[in-house]
N, C-alpha and C positions, 0 to 999 in steps of 0.2 A: 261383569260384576254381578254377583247375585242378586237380585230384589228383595232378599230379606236385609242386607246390608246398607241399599240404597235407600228403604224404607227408613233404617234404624240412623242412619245419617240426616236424613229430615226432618226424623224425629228430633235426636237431638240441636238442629239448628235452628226449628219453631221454638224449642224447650228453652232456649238459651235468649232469644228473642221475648220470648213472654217474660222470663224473668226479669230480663234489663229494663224492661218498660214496668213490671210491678214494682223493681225499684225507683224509678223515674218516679212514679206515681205516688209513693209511699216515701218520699226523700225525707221529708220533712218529719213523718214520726219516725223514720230509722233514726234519723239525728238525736231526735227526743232519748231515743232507745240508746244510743251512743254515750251522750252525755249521760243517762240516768247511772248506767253501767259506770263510768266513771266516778261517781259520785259516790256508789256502791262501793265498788271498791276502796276506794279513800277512808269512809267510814264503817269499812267492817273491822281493821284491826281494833278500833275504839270499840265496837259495840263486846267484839270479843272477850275485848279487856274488862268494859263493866259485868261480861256476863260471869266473870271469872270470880272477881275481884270483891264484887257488889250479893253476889246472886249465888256464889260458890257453884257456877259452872251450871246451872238450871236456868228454867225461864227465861230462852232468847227474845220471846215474844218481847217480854217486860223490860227487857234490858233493850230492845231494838226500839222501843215506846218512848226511853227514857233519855237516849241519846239522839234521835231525832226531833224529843221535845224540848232540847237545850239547842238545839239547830235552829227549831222555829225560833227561840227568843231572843240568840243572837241576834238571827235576823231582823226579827221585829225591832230590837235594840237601838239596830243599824239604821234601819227606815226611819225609825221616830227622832235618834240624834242630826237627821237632813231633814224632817218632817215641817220640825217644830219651830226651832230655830226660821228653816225658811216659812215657814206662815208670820212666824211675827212678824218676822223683816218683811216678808210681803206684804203686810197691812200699814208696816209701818211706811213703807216706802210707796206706798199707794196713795196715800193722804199728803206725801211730801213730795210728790209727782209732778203734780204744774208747779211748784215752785223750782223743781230743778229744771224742768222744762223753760221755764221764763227765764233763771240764772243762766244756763246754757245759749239763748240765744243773746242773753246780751256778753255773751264770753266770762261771765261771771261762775266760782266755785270750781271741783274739779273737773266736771265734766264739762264744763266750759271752758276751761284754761287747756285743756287736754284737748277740742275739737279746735280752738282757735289755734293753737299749735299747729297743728296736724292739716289745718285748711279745710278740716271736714264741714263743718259746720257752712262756709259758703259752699261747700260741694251738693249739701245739703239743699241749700235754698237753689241752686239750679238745677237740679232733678228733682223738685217736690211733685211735679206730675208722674213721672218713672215710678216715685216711690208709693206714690198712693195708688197708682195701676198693680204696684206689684205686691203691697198690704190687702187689696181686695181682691187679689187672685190668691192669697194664703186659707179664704175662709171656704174655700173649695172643697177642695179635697177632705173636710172635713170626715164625713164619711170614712174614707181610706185609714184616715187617725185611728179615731176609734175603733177599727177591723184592728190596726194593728194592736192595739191595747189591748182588745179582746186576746187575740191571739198570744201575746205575749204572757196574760195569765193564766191563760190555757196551758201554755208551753211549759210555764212554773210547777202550776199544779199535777199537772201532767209527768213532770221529770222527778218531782218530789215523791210521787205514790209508787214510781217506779223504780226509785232508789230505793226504797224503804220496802216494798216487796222482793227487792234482791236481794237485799240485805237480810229478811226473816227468811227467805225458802232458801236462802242461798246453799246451806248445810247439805241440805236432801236434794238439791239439783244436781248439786257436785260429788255427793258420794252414788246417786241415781247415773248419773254419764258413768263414773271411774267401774263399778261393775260391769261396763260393758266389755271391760277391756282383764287383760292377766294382770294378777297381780304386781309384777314386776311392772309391766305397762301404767298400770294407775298409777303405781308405787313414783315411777318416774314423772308422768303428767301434775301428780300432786305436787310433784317437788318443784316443777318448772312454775305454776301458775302461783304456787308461792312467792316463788323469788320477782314473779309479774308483777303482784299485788305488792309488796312490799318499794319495787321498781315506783307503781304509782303512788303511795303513800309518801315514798321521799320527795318525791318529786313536789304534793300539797306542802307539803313542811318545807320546801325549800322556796316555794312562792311565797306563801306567807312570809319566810325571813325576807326576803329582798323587800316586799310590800310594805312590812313596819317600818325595814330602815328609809325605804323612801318618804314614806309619811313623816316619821322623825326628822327626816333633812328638810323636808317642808316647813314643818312644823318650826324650829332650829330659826330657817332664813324668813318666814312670814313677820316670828313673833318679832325676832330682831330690827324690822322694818316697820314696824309697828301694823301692819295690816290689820283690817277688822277680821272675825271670824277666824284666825290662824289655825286655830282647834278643825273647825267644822270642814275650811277646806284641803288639808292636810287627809283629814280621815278618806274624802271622797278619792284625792290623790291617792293614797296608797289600794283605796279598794281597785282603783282605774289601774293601776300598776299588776295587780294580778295576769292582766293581757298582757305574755312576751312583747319583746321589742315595742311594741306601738303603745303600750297602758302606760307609761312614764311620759311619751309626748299629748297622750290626751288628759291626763289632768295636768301637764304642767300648763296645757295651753289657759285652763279654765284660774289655774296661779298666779302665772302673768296678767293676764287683763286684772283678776282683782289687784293685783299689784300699781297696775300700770295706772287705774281709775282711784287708786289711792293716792300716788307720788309718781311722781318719773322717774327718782332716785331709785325707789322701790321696785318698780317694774324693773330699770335695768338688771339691777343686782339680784333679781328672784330669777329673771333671764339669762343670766349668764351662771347662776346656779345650776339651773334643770340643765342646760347646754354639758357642762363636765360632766353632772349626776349621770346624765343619760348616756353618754358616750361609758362612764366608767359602768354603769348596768350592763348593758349588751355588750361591752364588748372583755369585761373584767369579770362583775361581782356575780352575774348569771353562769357564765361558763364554768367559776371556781367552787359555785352553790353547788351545781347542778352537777359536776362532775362529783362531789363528795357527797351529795343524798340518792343521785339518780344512777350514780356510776355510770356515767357516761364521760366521753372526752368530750372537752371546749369545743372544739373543730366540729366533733359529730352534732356538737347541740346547738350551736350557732348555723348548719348548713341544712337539720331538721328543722329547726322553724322556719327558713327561710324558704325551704321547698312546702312546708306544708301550710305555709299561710298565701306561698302563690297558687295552690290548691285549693284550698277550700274556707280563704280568708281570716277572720277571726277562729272562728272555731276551730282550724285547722293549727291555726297559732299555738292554742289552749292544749291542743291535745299533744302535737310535737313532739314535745319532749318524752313523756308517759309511754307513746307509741312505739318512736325511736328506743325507749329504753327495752318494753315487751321485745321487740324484736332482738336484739341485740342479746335477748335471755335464750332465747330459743332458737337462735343462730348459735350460742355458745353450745346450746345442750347437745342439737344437731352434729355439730363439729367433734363434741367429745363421745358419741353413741357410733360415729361412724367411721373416723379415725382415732380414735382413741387416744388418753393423754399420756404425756410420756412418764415411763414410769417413775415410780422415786429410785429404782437400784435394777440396773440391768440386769439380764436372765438371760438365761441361755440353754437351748434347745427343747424337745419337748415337752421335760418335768421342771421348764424354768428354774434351771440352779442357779443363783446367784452369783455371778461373776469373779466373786471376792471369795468362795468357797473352792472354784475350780481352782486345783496346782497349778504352778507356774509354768511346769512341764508340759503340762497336760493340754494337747490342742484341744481350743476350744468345741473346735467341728464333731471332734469321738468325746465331748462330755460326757451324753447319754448314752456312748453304744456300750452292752457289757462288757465288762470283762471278766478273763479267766478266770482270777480269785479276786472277789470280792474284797474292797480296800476294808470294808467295816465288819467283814468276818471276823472270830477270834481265832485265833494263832492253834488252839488246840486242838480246834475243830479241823484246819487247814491239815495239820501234820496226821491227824487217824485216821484220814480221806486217804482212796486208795485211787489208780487211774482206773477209768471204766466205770466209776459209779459203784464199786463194791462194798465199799462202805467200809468200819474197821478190821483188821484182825480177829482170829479167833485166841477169845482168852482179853481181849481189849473191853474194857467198857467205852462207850460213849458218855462224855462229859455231859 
């Protein structure tokens, strides 16, 4: 084997080496870089649309300013309807504290009648050493908390400037790549990464519907049960519901107990709620969503989430669907650039004549080959022709 080959094989096996470790190393802002791109995508048909609609097609900067600053105050919106609400109840329930505490250990009030039920309450009084070992081994890790708090606003602020930077350069990035390429090439990629982006866009619109409806059947079984806060924890449910499969069992879990620590009646019946709700999500209202905003089939989108969240957990959950759909675009495009689709009206040999034009007589195989005279010559021309190419008589004009 030559040593210029041996060398170029070591190259590439160090090159391929160094790379999987830069990604190793760098996981954490590709994810950032993943999701923000997601994000991007979702909201550029909007920003499109005010740039259009608002701006008559000028000033993306402005339009991309204006629909990122209706994002912040959703947001904000969303933080301060959980904010506020819980500070009061926190203040309020701080001052009311030892007295449920004292109700409690004499079996007195809900949470009393709930632990005496349940046996907790003496399970309680003989592991009060356990518990108090294991309340001052919580104040520990405190450090660790706060890393992750940091981190996690980092993560925010971080995924927020980089959606909003894909979003503004996105025009000139993507007309920047399709020049590299013929125009028919661009021509094509433009059209695929279309039908991608519209792919994840349905896909947003189609969470969000499952998530309202979930909240509203929250909302629905809380208020009918009389629970306090129906509103406040409804809303967190439906936000919790955005995460396939799993966002319906984690806020139904936080449902239930405020159910349960209201009434028994209440908890069961909010329990045996999420229990249908949740089976008919995952296994109905997502597949039927999802197949008419994602264009995907049930089967494909039921067996995406489940590979991609044994993969890469929640986030891989989130992205699932969106990914499977991408794929599934450019699996089609592949399919039709390489085998080609079939036509609308058969044809037939080199100058594809139309099947329904060939004679009945006439084998299909000598479509195209000549013949002697010409079916579509006129008759007069046929009869002044002489053999040999002589062309007419003398004393003949030519028609």
């Amino acid at each position: 084997m030559p040593v210029r080959t041996i060398l170029a094989t070591i190259g590439l096996v160090l090159a391929t080496l160094v790379l999987i470790e830069i990604v190793r190393l760098s996981s954490r802002v590709l994810t950032w870089i993943v999701v923000g791109a997601f994000f991007a995508v979702a909201l550029y048909p909007l920003v499109g649309w005010v740039q259009r609609r608002v701006f008559g097609g000028k000033r993306r900067a402005l339009a991309t300013l204006v629909v990122f600053l209706v994002v912040v105050v959703v947001l904000a919106a969303l933080i301060t309807a959980f904010a506020v609400p819980l500070a009061t109840e926190g203040t309020k329930f701080a001052s009311q504290l030892p007295g449920i505490i004292d109700d409690a250990r004499h079996g007195k009030g809900p949470v009393g009648g709930l632990l005496t039920r349940t046996h907790a309450l003496q399970w309680v009084q003989t592991h009060q050493s356990t518990i108090k070992n294991f309340a001052a081994g919580l104040t520990t890790p405190a450090v660790g908390v706060l890393t992750g708090v940091a981190t996690t606003v980092t993560a925010t602020v971080t995924i927020f400037v980089l959606a909003y930077l894909m979003v503004l350069e996105g025009p000139l990035v993507v007309d920047g790549f399709l020049h590299l390429f013929r125009p028919t090439t661009s021509e094509r990629i433009r059209h695929v990464g279309a039908d991608c982006a519209r792919s994840v866009t349905g896909y947003v619109s189609g969470n969000l519907v499952i998530s309202l409806i979930c909240g509203a059947i929250t909302y629905v079984a809380l208020l009918i049960m009389g629970v306090p806060f129906a509103g406040l924890i409804a809303l967190f449910v439906g936000i919790a519901d955005l995460i396939p499969l799993v966002g319906a069992t984690l806020g139904g879990v936080v449902a239930v107990l405020a159910a349960f620590i209201h009434s028994v009646p209440a908890g069961i019946v909010v329990l045996v709620v999420f229990i249908v709700y949740q089976q008919l999500e995952n296994h109905l209202l997502q597949p039927v969503i999802y197949a008419r905003t994602v264009k995907l089939n049930p089967l494909t989108v039921i067996i995406a989430i489940l590979i991609a969240a044994e993969l890469a957990g929640i986030l891989g959950a989130l992205l699932a669907i969106p990914v499977a759909s991408i794929i599934q675009v450019i699996l089609r495009d592949v399919w039709d650039h390489r085998r080609g689709r079939p036509k609308e009206e058969p044809t037939v040999g080199e100058q594809e004549r139309p099947v329904d034009s060939v004679p009945a007589a006439e084998p299909l195989g000598t479509a195209d080959e000549p013949a002697d005279e010409p079916a579509d010559e006129p008759a007069a021309v046929r009869a002044n022709s002489r053999p040999g190419g002589e062309g007419p008589a003398a004393g003949e004009r030519r028609p």
